[in-house]
C-alpha positions as CSV (number, residue, x, y, z in Angstrom):
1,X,0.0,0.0,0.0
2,X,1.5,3.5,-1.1
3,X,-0.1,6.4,1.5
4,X,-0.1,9.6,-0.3
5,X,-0.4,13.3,1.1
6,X,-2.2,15.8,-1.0
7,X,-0.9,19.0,-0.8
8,X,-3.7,21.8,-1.4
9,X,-7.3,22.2,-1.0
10,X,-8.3,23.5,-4.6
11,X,-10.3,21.6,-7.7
12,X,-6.9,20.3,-9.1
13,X,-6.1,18.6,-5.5
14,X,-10.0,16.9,-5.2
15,X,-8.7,15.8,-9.4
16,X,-5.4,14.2,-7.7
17,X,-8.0,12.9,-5.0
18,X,-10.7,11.2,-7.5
19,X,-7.7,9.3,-9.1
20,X,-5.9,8.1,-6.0
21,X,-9.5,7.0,-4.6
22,X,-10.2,5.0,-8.2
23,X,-6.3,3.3,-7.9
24,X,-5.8,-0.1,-6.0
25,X,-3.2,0.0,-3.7
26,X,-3.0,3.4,-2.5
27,X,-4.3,5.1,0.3
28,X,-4.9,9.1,1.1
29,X,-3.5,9.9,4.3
30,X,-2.8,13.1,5.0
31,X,-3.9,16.4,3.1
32,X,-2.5,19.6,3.6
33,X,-4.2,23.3,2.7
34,X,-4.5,27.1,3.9
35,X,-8.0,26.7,3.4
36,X,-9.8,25.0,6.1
37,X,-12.4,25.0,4.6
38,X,-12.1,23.1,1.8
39,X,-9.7,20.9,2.9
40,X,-11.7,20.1,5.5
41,X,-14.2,19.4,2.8
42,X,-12.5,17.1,1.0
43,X,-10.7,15.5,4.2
44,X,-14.4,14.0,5.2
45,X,-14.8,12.9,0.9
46,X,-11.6,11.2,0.5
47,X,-10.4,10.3,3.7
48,X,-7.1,11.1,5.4
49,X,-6.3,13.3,8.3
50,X,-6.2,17.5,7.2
51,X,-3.3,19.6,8.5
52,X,-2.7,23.4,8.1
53,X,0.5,23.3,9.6
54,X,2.7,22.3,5.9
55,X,6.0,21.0,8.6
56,X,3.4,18.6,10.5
57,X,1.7,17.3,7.3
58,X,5.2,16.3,6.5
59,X,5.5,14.5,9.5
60,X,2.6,12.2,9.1
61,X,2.5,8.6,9.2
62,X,2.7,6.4,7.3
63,X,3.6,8.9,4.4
64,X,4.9,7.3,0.9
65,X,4.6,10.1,-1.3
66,X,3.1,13.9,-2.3
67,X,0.8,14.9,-4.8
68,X,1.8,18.6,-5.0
69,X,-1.4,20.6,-6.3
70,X,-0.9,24.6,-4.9
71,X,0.3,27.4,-6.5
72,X,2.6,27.1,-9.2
73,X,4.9,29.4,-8.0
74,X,5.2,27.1,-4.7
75,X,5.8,23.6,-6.2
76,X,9.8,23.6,-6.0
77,X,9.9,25.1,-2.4
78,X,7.2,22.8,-0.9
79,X,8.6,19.6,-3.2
80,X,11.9,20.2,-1.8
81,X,10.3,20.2,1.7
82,X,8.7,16.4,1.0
83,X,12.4,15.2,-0.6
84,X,13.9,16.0,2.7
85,X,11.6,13.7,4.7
86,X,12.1,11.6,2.2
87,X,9.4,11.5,0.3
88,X,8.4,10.8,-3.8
89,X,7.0,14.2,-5.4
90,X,4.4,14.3,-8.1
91,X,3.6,17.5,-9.0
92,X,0.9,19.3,-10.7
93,X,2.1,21.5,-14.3
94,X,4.0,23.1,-14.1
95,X,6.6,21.9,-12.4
96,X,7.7,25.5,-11.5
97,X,7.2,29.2,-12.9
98,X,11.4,29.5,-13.1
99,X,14.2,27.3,-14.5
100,X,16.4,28.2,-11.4
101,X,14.0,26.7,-8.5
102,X,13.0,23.6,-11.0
103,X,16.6,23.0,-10.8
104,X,16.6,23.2,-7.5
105,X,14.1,20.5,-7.1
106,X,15.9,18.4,-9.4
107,X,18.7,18.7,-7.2
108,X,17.4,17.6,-4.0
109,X,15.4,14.8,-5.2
110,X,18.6,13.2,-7.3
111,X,20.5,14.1,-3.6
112,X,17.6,12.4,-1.6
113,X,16.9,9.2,-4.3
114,X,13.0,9.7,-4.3
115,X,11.1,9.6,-7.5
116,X,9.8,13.3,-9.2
117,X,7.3,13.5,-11.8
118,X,5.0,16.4,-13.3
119,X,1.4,16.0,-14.4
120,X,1.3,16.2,-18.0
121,X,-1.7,13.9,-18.6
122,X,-1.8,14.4,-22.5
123,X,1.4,11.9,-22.6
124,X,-0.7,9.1,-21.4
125,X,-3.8,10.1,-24.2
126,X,-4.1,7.2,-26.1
127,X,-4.3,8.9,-30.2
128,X,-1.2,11.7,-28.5
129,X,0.6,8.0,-28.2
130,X,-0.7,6.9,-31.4
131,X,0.6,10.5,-32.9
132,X,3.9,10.4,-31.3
133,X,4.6,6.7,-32.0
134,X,4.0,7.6,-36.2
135,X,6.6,10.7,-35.9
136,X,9.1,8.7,-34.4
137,X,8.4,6.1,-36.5
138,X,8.8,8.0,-39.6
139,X,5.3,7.8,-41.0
140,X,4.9,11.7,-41.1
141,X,8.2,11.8,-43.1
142,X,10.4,14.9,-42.9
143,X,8.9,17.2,-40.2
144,X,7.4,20.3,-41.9
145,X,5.4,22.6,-39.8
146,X,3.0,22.5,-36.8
147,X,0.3,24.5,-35.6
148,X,-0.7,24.9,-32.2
149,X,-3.9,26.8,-31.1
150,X,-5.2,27.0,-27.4
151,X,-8.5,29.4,-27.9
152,X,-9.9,28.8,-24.3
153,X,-12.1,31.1,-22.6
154,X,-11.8,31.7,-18.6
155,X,-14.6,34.3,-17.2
156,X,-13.3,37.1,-15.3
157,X,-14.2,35.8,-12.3
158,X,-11.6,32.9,-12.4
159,X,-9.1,35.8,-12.1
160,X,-10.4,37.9,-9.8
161,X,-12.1,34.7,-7.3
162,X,-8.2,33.8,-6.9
163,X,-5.1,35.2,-5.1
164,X,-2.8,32.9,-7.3
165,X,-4.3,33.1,-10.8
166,X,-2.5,35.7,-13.5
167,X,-0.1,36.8,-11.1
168,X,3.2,37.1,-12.0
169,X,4.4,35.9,-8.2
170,X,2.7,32.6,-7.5
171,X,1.4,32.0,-11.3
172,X,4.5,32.9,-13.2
173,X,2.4,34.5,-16.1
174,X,-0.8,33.8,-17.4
175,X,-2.7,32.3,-20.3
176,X,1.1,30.8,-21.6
177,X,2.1,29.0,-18.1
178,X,-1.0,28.0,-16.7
179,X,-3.3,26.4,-19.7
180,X,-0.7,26.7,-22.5
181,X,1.8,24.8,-20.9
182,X,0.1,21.2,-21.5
183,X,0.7,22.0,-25.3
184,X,3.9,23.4,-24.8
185,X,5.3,20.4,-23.0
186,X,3.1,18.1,-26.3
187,X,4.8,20.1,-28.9
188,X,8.4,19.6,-27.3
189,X,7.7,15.7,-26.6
190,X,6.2,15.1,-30.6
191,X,8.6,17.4,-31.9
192,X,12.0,17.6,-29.9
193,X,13.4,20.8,-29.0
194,X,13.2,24.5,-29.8
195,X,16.3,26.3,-31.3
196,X,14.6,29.7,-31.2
197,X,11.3,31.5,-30.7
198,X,10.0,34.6,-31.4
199,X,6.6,35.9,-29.7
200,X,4.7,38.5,-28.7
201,X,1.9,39.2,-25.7
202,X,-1.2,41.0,-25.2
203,X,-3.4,41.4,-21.9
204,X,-6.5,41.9,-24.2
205,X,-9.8,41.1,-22.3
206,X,-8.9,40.6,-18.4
207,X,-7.9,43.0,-15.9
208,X,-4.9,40.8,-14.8
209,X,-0.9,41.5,-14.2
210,X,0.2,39.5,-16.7
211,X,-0.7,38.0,-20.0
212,X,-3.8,36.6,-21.5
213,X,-3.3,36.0,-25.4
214,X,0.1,34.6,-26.7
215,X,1.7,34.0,-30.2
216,X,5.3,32.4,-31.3
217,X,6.6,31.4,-33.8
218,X,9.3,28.4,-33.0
219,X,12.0,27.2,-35.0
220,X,12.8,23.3,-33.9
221,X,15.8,21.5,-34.4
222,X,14.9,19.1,-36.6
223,X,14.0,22.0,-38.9
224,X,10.3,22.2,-38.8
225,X,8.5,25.5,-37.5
226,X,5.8,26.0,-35.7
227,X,3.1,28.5,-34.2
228,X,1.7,28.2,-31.1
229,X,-1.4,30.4,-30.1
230,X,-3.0,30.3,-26.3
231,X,-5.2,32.6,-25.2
232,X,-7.6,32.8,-22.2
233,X,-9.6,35.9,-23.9
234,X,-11.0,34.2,-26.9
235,X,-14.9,34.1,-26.3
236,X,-16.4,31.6,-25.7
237,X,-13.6,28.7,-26.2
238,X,-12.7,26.5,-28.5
239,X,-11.2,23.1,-28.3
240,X,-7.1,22.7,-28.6
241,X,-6.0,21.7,-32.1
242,X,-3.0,21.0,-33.2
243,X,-2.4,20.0,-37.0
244,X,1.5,18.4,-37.6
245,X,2.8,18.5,-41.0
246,X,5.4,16.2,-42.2
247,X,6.8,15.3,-46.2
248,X,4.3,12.0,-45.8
249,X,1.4,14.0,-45.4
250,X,-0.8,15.9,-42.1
251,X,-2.4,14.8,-38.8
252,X,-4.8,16.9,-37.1
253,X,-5.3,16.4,-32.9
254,X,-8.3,17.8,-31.6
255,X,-7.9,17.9,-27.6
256,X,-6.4,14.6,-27.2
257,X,-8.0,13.1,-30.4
258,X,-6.5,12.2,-33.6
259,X,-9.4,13.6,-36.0
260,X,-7.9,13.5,-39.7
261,X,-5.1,11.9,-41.2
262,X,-4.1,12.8,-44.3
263,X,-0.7,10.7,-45.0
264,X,0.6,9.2,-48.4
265,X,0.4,5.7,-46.9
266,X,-2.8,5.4,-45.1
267,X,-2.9,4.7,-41.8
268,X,-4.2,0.7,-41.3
269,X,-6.6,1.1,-38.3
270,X,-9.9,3.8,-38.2
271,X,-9.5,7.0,-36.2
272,X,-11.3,6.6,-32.9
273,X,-14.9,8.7,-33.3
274,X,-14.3,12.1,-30.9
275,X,-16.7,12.4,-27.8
276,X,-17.0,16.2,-28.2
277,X,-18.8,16.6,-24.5
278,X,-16.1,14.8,-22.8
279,X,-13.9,17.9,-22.7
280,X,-14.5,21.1,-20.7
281,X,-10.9,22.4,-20.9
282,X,-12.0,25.2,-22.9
283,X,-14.5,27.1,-21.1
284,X,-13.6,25.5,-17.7
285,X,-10.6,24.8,-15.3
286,X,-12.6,21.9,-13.8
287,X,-11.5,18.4,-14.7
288,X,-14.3,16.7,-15.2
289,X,-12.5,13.0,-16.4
290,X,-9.7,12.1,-14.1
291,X,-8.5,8.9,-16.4
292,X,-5.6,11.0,-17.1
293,X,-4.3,11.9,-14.0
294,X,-5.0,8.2,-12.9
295,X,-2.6,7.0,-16.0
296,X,0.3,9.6,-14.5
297,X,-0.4,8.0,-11.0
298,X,-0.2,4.4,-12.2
299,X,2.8,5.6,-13.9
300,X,4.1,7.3,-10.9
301,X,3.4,4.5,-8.7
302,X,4.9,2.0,-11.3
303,X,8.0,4.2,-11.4
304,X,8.4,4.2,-7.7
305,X,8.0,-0.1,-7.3
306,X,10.9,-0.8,-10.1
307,X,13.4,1.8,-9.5
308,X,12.6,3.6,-13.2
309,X,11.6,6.7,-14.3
310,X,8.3,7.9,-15.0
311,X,7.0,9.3,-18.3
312,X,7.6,13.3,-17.4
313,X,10.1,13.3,-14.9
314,X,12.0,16.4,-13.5
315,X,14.0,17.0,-16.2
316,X,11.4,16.7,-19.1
317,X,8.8,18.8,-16.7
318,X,11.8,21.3,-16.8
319,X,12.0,22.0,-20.5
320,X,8.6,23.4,-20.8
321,X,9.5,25.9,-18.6
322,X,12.3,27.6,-20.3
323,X,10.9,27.5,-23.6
324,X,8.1,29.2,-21.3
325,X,10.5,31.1,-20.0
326,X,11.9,32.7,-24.0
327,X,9.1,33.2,-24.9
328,X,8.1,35.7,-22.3
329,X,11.8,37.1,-22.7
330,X,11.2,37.7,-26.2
331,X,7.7,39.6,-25.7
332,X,9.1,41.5,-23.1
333,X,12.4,42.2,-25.4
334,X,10.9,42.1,-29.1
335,X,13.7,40.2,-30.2
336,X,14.1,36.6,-31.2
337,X,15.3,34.0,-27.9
338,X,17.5,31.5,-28.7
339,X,17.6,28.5,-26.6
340,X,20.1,26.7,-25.3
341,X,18.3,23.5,-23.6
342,X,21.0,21.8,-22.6
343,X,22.8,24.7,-20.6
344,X,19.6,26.0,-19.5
345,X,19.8,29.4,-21.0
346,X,18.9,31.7,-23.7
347,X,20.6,34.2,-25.7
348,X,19.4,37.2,-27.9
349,X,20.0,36.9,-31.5
């Protein structure tokens, strides 16, 4: 039996508390929160004893692991807390606003031997598997071009209900970072890395510190570029697409479906019919279906029993981040960002 401590009281941490209740062999023991309230709440739902005190919840036993759902801008300090009692982190995207405290993190759990993985569910989607398994394969041919758009609406009250949300302190930035950063991290795992970026921000519709509508243009290494739009302003939200464009021929991915494929050499077995109600992503930060988070657990969980690593571990959570990270430097600049992944730092050109 795993025992896992949730840390937060918001909707993501009652997400990480639907999958954990719908695993075998793991048990909630111990949830952490500011908010009495609602951690209370889900304390008496899900079971396992509620702490405000972040130093005692550590302390708990028996205590296998963390599930890391607060702020973003507070996921490296509080991981590195759980990595000295010795615990395995999970954390929710992304795995920090900065480069310098994901490092950090990375640090202390390698130092500590315990496990650290970041919750980017659309690895485990079974067509983004299906998608990434025919670019690797070759199927696409030469990579050619992708497109990326996140048109997603979010009321104003999502901002202004929060102390976190579209602040630059504890949120890092805003419609990029916080939605945008699932398709960030997709684009980096189908395609491979960045060698420069160019973008530009706008806050356009909500009375927020930071930004609400992005666009970038990316050059990757493998010589493909790419746009990537993500906005949090476009009314009243659309679902993600992202069309990939090799030499073979096109795939188009709507959410986490593979809706048309238009390749040279057909592709053997039927596209899966889309359940357009099944996602809410667009118009709502409420995770309605938990099987992803469930697949990162298993995976987590999996990763901890043989000694492996799991699917997005620290380092891979870490390179969504500092192409975050260039393309606010080159809004903020108006210059192109080069990127320098392995060194973990960017350059004007």
């Amino acid at each position: 039996m795993i025992h896992i401590g949730i840390v937060g009281g918001g909707s993501i941490s009652e997400t990480h508390a639907r999958a954990a209740r719908e695993t075998n062999g793991v048990e909630i023991s111990a949830i952490y929160g500011s908010n009495r309230e609602k951690v209370g709440r889900l304390g008496e739902v899900y079971g396992g004893q509620t702490y405000h005190d972040f130093q005692a919840f550590l302390k708990h036993e028996p205590l296998d692991m963390v599930i890391i759902g607060s702020p973003s801008g507070m996921h490296a300090e509080q991981g590195i807390a759980a990595t000295r009692h010795g615990l395995h982190v999970l954390v929710e995207k992304p795995i920090d606003i900065t480069t310098a405290r994901v490092d950090l993190l990375i640090s202390e759990c390698e130092r500590a031997q315990v496990k650290l993985a970041v919750c980017f569910q659309d690895r485990f989607a079974p067509d983004i598997r299906r998608l990434k398994q025919l670019i690797d394969g070759g199927r696409m041919g030469r990579p050619i071009l992708v497109s990326a758009r996140v048109k997603w609406f979010r009321p104003a009250e999502y901002y202004s209900s929060s102390r976190w949300r579209g602040t630059r302190d504890l949120d890092g930035g805003g419609a990029l970072i916080n939605q945008g950063v699932h398709t960030v991290d997709l684009l980096l795992w189908l395609m491979g890395d960045v060698r420069r970026v160019y973008a530009r921000t706008a806050t356009a519709f909500h009375s927020i510190e930071v930004e609400d509508t992005v666009a970038a243009t990316l050059e990757f290494v493998n010589g493909a570029l790419g746009t990537l739009e993500v906005a949090t302003s476009v009314y009243p939200g659309y679902q993600r697409l992202v069309e990939v464009t090799g030499s073979e021929g096109t795939l188009i991915l709507e959410h986490d479906r593979i809706i048309s494929a238009d390749l040279r050499t057909p592709l053997s077995e039927p596209l899966l019919q889309v359940d357009e109600n099944k996602n809410t992503s667009a118009t709502s930060a409420v995770v309605s279906d938990v099987s992803g988070h469930k697949r990162i657990l298993a995976d987590f969980l999996k990763a901890i029993e043989t000694n492996s690593e799991p699917l997005c571990n620290g380092r891979e959570g870490r390179r969504s981040v500092e192409l975050v990270e260039a393309i606010y430097k080159s809004a903020r600049t108006g210059l192109p960002v080069a990127l320098k992944a392995a060194a973990g730092a960017h350059e004007d050109l």
